[in-house]
ZAFIKOL-588622 format. One record per residue: residue in three letters; residue number from 1; x negated, y, z of N, C-alpha, C, O, CB in turn. Coordinates in Angstrom, 2 decimals. Glycine has a CB too. Layout:
BEGIN
  residuo  num      nc1      nc2      nc3     cac1     cac2     cac3      cc1      cc2      cc3      oc1      oc2      oc3     cbc1     cbc2     cbc3
      ALA  NUM        X        Y        Z        X        Y        Z        X        Y        Z        X        Y        Z        X        Y        Z
...
***
This chain:
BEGIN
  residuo  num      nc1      nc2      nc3     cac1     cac2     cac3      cc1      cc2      cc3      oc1      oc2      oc3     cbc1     cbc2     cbc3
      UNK    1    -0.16    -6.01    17.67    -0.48    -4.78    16.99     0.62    -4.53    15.96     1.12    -5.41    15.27    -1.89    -4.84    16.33
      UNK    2     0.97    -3.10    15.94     1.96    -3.22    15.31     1.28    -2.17    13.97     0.44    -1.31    14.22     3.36    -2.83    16.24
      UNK    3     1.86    -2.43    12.42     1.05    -1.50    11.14     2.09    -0.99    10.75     2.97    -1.82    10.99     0.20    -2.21     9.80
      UNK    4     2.63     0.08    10.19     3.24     0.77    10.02     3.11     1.15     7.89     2.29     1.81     7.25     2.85     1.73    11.25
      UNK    5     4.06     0.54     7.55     3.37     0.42     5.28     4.54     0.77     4.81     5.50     0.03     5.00     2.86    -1.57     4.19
      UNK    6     4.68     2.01     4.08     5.47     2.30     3.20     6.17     1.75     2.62     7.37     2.00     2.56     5.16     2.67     2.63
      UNK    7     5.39     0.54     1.86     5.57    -0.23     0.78     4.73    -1.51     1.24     3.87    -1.47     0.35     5.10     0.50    -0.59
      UNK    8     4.57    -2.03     1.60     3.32    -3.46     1.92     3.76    -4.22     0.39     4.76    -4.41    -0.30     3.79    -4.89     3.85
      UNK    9     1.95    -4.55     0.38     1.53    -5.30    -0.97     1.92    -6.68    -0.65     1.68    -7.11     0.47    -0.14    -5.20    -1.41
      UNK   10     2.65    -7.59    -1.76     2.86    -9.10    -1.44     1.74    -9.61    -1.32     1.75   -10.51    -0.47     3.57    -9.90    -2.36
      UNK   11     0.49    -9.40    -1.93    -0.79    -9.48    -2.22    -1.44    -9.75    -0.81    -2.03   -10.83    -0.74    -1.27    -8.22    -2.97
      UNK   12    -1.45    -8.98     0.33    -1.37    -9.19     1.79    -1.11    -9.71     2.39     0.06    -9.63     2.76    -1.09    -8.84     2.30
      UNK   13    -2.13   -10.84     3.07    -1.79   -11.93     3.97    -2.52   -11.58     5.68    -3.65   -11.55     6.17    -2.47   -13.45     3.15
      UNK   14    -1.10   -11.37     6.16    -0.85   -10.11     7.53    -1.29   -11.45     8.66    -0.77   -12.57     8.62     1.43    -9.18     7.81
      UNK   15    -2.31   -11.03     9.61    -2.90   -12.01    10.96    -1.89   -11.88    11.76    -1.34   -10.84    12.11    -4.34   -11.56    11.82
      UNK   16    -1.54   -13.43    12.19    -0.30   -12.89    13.23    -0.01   -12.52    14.29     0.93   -12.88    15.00     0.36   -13.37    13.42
      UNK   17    -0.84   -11.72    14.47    -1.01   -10.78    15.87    -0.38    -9.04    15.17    -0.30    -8.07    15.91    -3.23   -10.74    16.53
      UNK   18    -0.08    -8.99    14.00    -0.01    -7.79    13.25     1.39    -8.01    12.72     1.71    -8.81    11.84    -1.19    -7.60    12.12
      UNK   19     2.38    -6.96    13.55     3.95    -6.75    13.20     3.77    -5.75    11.85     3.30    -4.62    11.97     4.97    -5.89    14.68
      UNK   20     4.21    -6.31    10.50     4.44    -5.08     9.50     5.53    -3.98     9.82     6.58    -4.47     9.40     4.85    -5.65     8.12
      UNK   21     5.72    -3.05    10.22     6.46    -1.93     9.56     6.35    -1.63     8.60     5.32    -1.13     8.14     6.43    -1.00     9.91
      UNK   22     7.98    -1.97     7.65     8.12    -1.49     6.61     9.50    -1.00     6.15    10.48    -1.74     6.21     7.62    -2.28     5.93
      UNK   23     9.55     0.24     5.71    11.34     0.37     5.23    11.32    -0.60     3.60    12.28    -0.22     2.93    11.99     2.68     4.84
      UNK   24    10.50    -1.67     2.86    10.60    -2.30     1.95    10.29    -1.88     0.22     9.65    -2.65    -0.50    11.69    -2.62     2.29
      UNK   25    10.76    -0.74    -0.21    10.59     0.22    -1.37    10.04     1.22    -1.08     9.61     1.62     0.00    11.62     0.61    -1.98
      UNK   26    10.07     1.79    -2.38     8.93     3.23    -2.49    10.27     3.99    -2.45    10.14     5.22    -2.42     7.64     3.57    -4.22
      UNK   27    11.48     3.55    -2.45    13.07     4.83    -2.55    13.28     4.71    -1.31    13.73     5.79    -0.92    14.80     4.46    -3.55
      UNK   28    13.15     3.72    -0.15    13.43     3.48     0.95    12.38     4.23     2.64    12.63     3.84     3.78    13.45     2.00     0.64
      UNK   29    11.45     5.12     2.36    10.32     5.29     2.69    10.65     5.61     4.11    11.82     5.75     4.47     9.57     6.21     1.86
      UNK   30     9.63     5.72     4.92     9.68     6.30     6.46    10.37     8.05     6.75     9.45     8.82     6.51     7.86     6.30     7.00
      UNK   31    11.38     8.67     7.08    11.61     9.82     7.46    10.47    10.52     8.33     9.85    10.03     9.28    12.80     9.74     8.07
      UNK   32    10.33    11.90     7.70     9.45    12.43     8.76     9.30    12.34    10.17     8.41    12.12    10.99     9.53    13.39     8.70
      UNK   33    10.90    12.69    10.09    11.04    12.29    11.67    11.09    11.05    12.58    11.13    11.09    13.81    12.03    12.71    11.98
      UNK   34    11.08     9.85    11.75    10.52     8.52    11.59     9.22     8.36    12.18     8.69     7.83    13.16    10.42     8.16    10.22
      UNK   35     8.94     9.03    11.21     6.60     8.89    11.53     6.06     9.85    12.17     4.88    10.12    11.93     5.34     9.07    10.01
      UNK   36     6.85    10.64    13.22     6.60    11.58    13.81     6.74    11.04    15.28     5.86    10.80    16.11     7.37    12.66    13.34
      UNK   37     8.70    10.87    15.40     9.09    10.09    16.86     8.52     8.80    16.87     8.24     8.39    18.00    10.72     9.86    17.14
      UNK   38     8.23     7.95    15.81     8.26     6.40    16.37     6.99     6.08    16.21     6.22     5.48    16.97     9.22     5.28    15.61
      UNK   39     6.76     6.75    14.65     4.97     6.22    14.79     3.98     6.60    15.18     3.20     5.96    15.87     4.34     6.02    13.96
      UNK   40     3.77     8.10    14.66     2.71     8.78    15.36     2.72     8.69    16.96     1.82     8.22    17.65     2.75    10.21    14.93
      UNK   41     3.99     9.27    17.42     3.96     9.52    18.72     3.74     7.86    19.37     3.03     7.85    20.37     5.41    10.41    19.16
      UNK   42     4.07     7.00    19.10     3.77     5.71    20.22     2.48     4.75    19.57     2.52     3.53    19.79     5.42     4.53    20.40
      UNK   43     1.24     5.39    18.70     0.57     4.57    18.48    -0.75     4.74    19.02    -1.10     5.83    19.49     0.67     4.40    17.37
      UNK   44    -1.36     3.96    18.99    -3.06     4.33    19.97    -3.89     5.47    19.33    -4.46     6.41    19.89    -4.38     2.82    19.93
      UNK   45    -3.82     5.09    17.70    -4.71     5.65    16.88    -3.68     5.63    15.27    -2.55     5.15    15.16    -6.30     4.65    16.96
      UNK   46    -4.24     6.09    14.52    -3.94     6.28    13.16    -5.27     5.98    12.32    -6.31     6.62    12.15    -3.38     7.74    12.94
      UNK   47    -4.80     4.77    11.89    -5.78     4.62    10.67    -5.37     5.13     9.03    -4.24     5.25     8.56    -6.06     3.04    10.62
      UNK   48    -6.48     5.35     8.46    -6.18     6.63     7.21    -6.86     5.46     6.03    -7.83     6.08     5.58    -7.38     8.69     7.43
      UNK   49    -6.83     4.19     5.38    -7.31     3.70     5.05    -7.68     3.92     3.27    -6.99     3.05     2.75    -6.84     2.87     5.67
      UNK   50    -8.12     4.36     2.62    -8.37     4.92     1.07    -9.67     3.66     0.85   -10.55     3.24     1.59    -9.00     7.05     0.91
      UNK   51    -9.15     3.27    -0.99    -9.73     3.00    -1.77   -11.05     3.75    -1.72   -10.99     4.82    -1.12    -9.02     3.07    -2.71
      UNK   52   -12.21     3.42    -2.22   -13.63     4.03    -2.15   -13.56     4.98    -3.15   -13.37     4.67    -4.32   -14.85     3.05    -2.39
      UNK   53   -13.71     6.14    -2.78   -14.08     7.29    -4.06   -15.08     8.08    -4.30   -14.79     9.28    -4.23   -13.31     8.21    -4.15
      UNK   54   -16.41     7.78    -4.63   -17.52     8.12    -4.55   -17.96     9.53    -5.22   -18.98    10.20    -5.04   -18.10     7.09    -4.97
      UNK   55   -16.89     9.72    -6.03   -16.87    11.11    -6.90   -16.29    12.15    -6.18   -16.27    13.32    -6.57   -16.08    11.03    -8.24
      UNK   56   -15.67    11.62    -4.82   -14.75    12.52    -4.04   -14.04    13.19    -4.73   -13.93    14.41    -4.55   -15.27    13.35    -3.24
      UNK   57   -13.17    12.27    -6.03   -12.62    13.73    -6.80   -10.70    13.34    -6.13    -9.77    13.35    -6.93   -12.95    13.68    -9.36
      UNK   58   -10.49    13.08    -4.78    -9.16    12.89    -4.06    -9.26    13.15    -2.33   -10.17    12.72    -1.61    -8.65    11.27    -4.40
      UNK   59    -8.41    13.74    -1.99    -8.01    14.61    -0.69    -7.01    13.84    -0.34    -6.29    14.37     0.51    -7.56    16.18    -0.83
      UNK   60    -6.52    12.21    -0.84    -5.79    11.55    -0.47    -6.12    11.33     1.51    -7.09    11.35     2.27    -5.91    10.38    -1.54
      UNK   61    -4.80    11.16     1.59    -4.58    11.14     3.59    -4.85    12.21     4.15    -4.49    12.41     5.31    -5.56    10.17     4.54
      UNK   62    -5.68    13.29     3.30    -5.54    14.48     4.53    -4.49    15.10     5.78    -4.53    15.63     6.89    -5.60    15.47     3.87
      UNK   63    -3.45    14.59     4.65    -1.94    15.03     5.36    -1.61    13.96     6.84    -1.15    14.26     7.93    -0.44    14.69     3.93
      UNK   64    -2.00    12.91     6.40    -1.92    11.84     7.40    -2.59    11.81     8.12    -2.31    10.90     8.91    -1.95    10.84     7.16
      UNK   65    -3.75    12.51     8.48    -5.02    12.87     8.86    -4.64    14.00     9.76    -4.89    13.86    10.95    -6.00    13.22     7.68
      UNK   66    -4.07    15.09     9.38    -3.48    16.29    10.46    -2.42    15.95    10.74    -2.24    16.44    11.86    -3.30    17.72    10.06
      UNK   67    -1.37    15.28    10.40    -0.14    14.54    11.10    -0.18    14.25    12.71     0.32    14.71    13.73     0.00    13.11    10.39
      UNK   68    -1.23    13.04    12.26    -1.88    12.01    13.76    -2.88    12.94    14.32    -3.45    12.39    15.25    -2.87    10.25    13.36
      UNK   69    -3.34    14.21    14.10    -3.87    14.83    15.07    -3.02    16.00    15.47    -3.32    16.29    16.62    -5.14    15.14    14.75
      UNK   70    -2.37    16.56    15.13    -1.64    17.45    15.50    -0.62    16.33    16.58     0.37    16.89    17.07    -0.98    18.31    14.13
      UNK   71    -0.76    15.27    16.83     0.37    14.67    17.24    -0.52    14.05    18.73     0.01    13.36    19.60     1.12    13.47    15.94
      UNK   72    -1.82    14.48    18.72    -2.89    14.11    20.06    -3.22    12.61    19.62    -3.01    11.68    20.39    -2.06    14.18    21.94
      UNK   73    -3.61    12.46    18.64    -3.71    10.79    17.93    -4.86    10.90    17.63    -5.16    11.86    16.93    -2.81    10.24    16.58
      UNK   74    -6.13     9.75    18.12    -6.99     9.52    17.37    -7.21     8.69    16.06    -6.53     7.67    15.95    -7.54     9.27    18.04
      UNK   75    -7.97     8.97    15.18    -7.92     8.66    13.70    -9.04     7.80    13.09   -10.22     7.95    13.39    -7.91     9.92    12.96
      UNK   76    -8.71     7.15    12.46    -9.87     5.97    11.93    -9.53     6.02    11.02    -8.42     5.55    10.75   -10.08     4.56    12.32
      UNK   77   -10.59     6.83     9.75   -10.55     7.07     8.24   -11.65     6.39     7.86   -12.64     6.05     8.52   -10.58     8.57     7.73
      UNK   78   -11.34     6.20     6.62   -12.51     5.62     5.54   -13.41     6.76     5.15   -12.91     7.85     4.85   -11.85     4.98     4.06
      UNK   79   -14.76     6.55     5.14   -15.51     7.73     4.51   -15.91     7.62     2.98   -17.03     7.56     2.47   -16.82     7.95     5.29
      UNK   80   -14.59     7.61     2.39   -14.74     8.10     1.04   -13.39     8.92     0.45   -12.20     8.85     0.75   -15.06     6.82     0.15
      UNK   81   -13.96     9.55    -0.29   -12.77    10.79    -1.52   -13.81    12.13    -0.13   -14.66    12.07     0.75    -9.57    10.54    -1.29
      UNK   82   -12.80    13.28    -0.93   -12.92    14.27    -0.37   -12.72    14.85     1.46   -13.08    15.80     2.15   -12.23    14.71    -1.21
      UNK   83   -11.93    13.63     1.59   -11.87    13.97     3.06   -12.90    13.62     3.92   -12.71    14.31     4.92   -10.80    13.43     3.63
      UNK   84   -13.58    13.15     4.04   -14.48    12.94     4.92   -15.44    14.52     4.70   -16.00    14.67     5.78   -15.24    11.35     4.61
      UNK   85   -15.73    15.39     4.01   -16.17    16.44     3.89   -15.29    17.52     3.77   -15.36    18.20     2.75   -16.89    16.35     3.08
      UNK   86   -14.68    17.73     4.43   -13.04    19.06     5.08   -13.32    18.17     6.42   -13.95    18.75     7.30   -10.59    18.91     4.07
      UNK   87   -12.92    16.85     6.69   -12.65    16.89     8.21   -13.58    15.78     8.70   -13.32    14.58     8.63   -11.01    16.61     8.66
      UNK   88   -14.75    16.35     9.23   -16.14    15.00     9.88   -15.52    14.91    11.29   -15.85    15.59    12.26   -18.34    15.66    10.06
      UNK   89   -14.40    13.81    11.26   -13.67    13.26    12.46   -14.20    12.94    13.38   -13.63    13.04    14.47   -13.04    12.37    12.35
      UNK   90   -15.94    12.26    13.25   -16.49    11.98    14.14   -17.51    13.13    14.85   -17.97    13.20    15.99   -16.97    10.90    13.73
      UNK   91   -17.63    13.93    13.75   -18.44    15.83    14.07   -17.35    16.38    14.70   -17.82    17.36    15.27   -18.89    17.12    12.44
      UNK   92   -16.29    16.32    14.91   -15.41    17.01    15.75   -14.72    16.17    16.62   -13.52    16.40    16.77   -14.51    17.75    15.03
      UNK   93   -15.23    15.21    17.27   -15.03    14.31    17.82   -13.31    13.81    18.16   -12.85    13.53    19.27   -15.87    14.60    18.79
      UNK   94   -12.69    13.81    17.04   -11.33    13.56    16.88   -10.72    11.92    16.64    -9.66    11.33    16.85   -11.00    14.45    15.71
      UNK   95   -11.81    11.65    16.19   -11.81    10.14    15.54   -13.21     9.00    14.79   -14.37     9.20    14.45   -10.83    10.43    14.34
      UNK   96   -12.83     8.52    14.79   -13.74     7.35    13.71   -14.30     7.33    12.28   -13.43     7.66    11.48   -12.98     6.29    13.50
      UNK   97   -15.25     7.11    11.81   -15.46     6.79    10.38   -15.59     5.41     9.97   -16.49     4.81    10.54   -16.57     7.41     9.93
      UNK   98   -15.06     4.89     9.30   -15.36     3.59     8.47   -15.45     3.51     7.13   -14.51     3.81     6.40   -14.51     2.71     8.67
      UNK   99   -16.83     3.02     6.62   -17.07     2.87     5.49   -15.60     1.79     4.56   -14.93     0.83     4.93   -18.62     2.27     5.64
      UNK  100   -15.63     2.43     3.54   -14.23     1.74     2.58   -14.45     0.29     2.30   -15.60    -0.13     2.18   -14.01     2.47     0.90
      UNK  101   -13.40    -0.49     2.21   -14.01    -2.14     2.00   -14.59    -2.86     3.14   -14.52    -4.09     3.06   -15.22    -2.21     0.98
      UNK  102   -15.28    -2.23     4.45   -16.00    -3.13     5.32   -14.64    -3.28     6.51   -14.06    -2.47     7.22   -17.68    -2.37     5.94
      UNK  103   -14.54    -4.52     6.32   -13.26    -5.09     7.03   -13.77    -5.07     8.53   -13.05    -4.79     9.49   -12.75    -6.75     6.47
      UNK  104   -15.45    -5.49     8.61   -15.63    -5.64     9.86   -15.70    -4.48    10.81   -15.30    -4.45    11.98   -16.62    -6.32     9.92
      UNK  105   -16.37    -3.40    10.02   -16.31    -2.13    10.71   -14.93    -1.52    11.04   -14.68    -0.55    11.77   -17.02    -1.19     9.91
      UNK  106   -13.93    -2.45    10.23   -12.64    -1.62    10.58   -12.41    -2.80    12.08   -12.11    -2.32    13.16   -11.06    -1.59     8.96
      UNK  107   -12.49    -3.41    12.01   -11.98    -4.26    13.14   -12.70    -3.94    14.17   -12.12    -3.91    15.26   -12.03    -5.71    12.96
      UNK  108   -14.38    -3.56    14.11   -15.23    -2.63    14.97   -14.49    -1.68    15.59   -14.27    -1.90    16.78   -16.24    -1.93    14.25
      UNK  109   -13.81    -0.22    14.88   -13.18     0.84    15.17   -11.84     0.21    15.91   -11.48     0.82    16.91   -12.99     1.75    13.87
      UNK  110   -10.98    -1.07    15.47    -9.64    -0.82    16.43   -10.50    -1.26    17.48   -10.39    -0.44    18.40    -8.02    -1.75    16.18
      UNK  111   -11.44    -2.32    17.84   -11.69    -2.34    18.99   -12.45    -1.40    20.38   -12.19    -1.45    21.59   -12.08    -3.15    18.74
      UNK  112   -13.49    -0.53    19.61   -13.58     0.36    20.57   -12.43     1.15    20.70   -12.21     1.36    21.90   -14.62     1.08    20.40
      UNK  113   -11.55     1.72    19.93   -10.53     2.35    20.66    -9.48     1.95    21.15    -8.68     2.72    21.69   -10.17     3.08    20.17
      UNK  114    -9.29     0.72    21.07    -8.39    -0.39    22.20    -9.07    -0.31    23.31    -8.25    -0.10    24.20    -8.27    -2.09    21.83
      UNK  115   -10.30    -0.39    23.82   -10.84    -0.78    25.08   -11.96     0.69    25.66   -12.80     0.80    26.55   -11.75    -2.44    24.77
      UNK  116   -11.37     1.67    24.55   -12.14     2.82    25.21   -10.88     3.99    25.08   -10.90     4.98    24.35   -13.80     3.27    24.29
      UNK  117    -9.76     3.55    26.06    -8.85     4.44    25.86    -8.70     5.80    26.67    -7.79     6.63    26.61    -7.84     3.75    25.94
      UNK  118    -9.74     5.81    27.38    -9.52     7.32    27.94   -10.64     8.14    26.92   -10.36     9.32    26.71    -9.95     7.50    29.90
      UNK  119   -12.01     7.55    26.20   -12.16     8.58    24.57   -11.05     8.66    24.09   -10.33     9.66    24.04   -13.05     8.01    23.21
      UNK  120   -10.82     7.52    23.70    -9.60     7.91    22.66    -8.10     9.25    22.69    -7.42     9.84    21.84    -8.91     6.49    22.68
      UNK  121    -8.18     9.19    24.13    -7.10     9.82    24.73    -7.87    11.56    24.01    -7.45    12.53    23.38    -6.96     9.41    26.84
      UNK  122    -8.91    11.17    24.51    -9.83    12.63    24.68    -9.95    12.87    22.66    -9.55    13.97    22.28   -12.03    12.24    25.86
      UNK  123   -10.30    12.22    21.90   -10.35    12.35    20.87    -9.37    12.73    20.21    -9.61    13.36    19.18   -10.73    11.60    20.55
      UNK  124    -7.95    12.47    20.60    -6.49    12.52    20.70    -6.83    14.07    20.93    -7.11    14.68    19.90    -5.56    11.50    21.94
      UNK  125    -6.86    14.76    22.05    -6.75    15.88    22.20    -7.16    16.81    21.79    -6.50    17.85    21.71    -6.82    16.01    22.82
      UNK  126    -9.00    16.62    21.20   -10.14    17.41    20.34    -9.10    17.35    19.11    -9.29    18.27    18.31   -11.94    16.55    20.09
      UNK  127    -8.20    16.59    18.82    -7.74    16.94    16.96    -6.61    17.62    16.95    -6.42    18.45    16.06    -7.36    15.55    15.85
      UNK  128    -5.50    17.35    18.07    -4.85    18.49    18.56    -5.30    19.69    18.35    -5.00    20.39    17.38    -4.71    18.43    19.70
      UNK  129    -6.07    20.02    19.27    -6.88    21.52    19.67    -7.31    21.98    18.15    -6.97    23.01    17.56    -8.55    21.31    20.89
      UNK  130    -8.08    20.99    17.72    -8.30    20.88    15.94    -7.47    22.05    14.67    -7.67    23.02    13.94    -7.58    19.17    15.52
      UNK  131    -6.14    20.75    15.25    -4.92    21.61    14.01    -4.43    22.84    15.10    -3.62    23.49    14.45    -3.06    20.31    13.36
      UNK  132    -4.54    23.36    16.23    -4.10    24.42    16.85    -4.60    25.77    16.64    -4.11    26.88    16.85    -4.19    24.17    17.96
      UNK  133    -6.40    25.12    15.89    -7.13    26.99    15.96    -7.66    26.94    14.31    -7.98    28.00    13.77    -9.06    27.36    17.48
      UNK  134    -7.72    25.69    13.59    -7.78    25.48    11.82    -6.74    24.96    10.95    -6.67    25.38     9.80    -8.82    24.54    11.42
      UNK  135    -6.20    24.39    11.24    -5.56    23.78    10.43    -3.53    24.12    10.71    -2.60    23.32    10.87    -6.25    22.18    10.67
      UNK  136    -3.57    25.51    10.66    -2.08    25.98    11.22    -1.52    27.19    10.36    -2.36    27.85     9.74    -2.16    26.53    12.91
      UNK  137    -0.32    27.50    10.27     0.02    27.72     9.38    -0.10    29.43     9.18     0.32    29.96     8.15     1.15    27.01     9.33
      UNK  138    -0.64    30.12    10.17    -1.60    31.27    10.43    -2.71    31.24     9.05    -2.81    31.88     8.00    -2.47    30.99    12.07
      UNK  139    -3.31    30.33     9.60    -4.63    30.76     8.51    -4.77    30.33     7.29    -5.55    30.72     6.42    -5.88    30.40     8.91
      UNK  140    -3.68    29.22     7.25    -2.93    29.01     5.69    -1.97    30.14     5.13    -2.10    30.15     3.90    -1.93    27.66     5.71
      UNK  141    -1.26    30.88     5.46    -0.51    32.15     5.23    -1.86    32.62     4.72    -2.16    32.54     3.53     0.32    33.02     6.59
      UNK  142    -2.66    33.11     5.66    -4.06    34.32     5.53    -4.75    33.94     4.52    -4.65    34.77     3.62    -5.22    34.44     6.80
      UNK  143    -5.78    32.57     4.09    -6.06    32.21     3.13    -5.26    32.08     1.84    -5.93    31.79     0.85    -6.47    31.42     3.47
      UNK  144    -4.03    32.23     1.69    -3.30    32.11     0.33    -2.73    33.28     0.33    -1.97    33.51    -0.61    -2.26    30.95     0.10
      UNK  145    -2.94    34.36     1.37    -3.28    35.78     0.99    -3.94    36.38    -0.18    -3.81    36.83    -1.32    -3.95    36.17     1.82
      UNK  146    -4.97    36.03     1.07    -6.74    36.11    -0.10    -6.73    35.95    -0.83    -7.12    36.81    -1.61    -7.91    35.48    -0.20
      UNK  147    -6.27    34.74    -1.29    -6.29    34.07    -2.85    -5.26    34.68    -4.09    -5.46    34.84    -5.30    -5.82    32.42    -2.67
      UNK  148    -4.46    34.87    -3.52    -3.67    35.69    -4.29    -4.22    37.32    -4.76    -4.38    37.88    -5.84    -2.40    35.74    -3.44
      UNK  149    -4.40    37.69    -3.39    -4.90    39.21    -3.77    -6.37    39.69    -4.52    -6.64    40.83    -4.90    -4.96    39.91    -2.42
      UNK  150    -7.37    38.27    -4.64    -8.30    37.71    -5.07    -7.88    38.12    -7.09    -8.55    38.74    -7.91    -8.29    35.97    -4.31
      UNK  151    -6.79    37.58    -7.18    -6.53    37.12    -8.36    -6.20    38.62    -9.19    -5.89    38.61   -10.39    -5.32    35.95    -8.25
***
């Protein structure tokens, strides 16, 4: 399995079945076109992993979240901060939920979508289709219309 870390914590003691990707620093980071050609496009799934935020007062990974679906990628997020209420991955059958902190449920989620790869394929495609008719730059133009002319 290969993980793909910005920055990986020394703090992290990696199973050795798990290749780190890392460019090493926070000045050294992945190119878009990096995490577009190499990662998004050749990985099974995208996991979105966030600290627990019970106040939902953070929209952290959203971006990483329409990245890997606009890219036909299924997604395994944590259900906490604000994202899990903008995008119910598993209500739009795009991806996974895992509660924050439960290691086992995360190891739950890579395994059904290791061994259920034609969902996955299909879940891949529902988040596609996803960012093709919500999340595009049409109805972001149109909504920051509104908002403006609102004002």
């Amino acid at each position: 399995m290969r993980s793909s870390c910005p920055h990986a914590s020394s703090r992290i003691t990696w199973p050795t079945n798990v290749q780190l990707l890392t460019k090493g620093t926070s000045e050294d980071l992945f190119t878009f076109s990096e995490l577009l050609q190499d990662q998004y496009a050749n990985c099974a799934a995208s996991l979105i992993i966030l600290q627990n935020d019970p106040a939902e007062a953070t929209a952290v990974g959203m971006t990483n979240v329409i990245e890997a679906m606009a890219m036909a990628r299924p997604v395994i997020v944590t259900r906490t901060g604000a994202l899990p209420t903008e995008i119910d991955v598993e209500k739009a059958g795009c991806g996974l939920h895992v509660p924050a902190g439960d290691a086992p449920a995360l190891a739950s989620a890579f395994q059904y979508i290791a061994t259920h790869r034609a969902e996955a394929e299909v879940m891949g495609a529902r988040g596609r289709a996803l960012c093709e008719s919500r999340f595009n730059i049409t109805r972001y133009a149109t909504d920051l219309h509104r908002f403006f002319e609102s004002l």
